[in-house]
N, C-alpha and C positions, 0 to 999 in steps of 0.2 A: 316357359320359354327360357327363365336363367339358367334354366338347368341344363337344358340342350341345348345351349348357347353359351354355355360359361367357357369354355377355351376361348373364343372372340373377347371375353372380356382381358380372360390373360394375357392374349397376343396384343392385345391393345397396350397394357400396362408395359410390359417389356416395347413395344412400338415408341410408348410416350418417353420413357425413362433413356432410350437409347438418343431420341430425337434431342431429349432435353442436355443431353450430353453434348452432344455435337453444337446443338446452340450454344451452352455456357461456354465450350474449347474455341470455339472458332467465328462466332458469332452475336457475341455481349451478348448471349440470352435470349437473342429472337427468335422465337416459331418459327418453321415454317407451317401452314395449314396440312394438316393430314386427308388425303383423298382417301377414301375407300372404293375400289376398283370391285365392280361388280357384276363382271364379266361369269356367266353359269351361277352364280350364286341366287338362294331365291332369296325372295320379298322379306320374310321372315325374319330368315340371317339379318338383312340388309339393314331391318328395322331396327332389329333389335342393339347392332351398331349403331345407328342413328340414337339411341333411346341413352347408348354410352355415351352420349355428347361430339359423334362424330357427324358433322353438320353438313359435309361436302360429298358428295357421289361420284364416281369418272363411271360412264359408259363409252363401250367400244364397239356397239353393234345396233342400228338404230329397229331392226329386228324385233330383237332381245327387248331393248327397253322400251318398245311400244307394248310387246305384249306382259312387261310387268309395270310398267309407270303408275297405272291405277292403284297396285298397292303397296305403292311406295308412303311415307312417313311424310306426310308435304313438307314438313319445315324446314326438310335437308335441301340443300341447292344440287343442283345438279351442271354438271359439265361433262360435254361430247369430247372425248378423247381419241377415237380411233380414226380410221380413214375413213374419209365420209365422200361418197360421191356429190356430184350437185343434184343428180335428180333426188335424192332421200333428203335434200336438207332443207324440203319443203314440212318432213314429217317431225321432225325437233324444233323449228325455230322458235314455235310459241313457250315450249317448257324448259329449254334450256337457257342455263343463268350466264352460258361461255362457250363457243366452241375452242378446244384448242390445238385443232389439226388441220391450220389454213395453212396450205403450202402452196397457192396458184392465185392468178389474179380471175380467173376464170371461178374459182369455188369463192373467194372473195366477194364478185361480184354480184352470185347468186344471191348468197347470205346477204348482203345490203339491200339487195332486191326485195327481198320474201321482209327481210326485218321491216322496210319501210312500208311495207303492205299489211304488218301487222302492229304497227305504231310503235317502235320500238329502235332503239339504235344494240345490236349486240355484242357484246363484249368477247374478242377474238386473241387469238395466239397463235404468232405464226409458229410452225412445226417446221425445225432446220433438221436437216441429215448429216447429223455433226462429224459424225465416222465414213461416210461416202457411199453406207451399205446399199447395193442395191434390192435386197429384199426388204427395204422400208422405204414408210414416205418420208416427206420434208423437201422442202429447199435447202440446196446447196449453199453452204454460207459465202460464199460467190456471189451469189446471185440475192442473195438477200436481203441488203439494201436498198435494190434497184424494186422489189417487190413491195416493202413497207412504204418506199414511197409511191408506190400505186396503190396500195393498200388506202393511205390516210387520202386520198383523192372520193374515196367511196363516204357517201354518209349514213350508209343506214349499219355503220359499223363501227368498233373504237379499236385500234390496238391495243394491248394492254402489256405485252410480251411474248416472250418465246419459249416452247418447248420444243425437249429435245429424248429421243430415247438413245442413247450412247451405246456401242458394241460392248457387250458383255468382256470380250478381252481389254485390257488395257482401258477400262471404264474409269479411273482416275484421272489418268490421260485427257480422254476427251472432254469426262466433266470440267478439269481448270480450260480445256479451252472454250466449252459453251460459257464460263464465267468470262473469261476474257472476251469474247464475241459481244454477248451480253453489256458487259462495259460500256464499250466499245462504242453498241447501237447509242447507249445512253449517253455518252459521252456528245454524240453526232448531234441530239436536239431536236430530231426529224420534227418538223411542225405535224401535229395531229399523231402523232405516236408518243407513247408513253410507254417506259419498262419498269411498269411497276412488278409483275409477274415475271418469274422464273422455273417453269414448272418440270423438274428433273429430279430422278430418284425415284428408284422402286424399290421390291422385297428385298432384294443381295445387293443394295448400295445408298439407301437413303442416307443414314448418316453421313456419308462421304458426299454426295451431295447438297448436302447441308451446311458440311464446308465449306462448297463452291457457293456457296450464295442461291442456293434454292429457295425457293419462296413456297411451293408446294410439291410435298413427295406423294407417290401416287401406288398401294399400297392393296395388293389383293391375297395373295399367295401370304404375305405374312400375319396376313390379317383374319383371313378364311379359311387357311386352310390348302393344301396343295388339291388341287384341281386336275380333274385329266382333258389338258389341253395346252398347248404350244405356246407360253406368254408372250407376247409382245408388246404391251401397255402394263402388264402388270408385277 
């Protein structure tokens, strides 16, 4: 396996060394967590990152990760990252450690639903549409205080933050402004929300997001390998 898997180690090293940069320049030294995006990538690969000490998973397709979860590495956490509808979010609530692509009070209150049906409160991120695109999800950062606080009214859920996937143009741009939004929410106090979570940065911009005060960058193409398929999470 190291051996057909040794570029994942490399990319990781240059991953680490790059992230560790941006923490020393712009953030006294803080990590943020490394996702590894595991969108078409198999079990194998997956693991065998896992076995590098990469402890975190982002899945985009509840599909996909149904029909590889079985051989998955248990000890890695895992977090739903793509668009989720509310009727599939019956089929992750039990194995996922986070969703982080709440943008409706309606997918919201599913997830509260199904969580308190499985004894659990689950740990959520709401997903803004920092850039306005309409070929992504997220709420409007408009509208996104008026969501969190219907959000913290739900119990079988926590907020914990926001993620954002920014337009590839002008990606610096948007990242200080989900930093400044981000603030902003924390500055407000919301009873039953918490920003401890800042989940932005992919392959062509984590370090730059790590500037902006990311908490987790989320890491597939640079990590596995270019893939034949249209990223959007990753």
């Amino acid at each position: 396996m190291k051996n057909e898997f040794g570029y994942i180690s490399e990319n990781l090293r240059v991953i680490k060394e790059n992230a560790a940069e941006a923490a020393d320049k712009y953030r006294g030294g803080v990590m943020p967590r490394i996702m590894a995006v595991t969108k078409t990538v198999s079990p194998e690969a997956v693991n065998y990152a896992v076995s590098l000490g990469i402890g975190l998973l982002g899945e985009n397709r509840v599909q996909e990760f149904l029909s590889k979860q079985e051989s998955y590495d248990p000890s890695a956490e895992v977090h739903f990252i793509g668009h989720l509808q509310t009727n599939k979010v019956k089929y992750i609530i039990e194995p996922m450690t986070m969703i982080q692509s709440v943008d409706s009070l309606k997918l919201g209150t599913e997830i509260s639903r199904l969580a308190a049906i499985h004894g659990k409160t689950m740990d959520v991120l709401c997903e803004v549409n920092i850039g306005g695109e309409d070929s992504k999800s997220g709420v409007s950062p408009f509208e996104l205080v008026p969501l969190l606080e219907q959000l913290a009214q739900l119990e079988g859920i926590r907020v914990k933050g926001l993620m954002t996937i920014p337009p590839p143009s002008d990606g610096d741009i948007f990242l200080g402004k989900m930093e400044e939004l981000f603030n902003n929410i924390k500055d407000r106090n919301i009873s039953g929300i918490s920003m401890d979570e800042l989940s932005m940065g992919m392959t062509h911009d984590y370090a730059e997001a790590i500037q902006h005060g990311s908490t987790i960058v989320r890491i597939g193409t640079g990590l596995f390998g270019a893939r034949d398929y249209g990223t959007k999470n990753a």
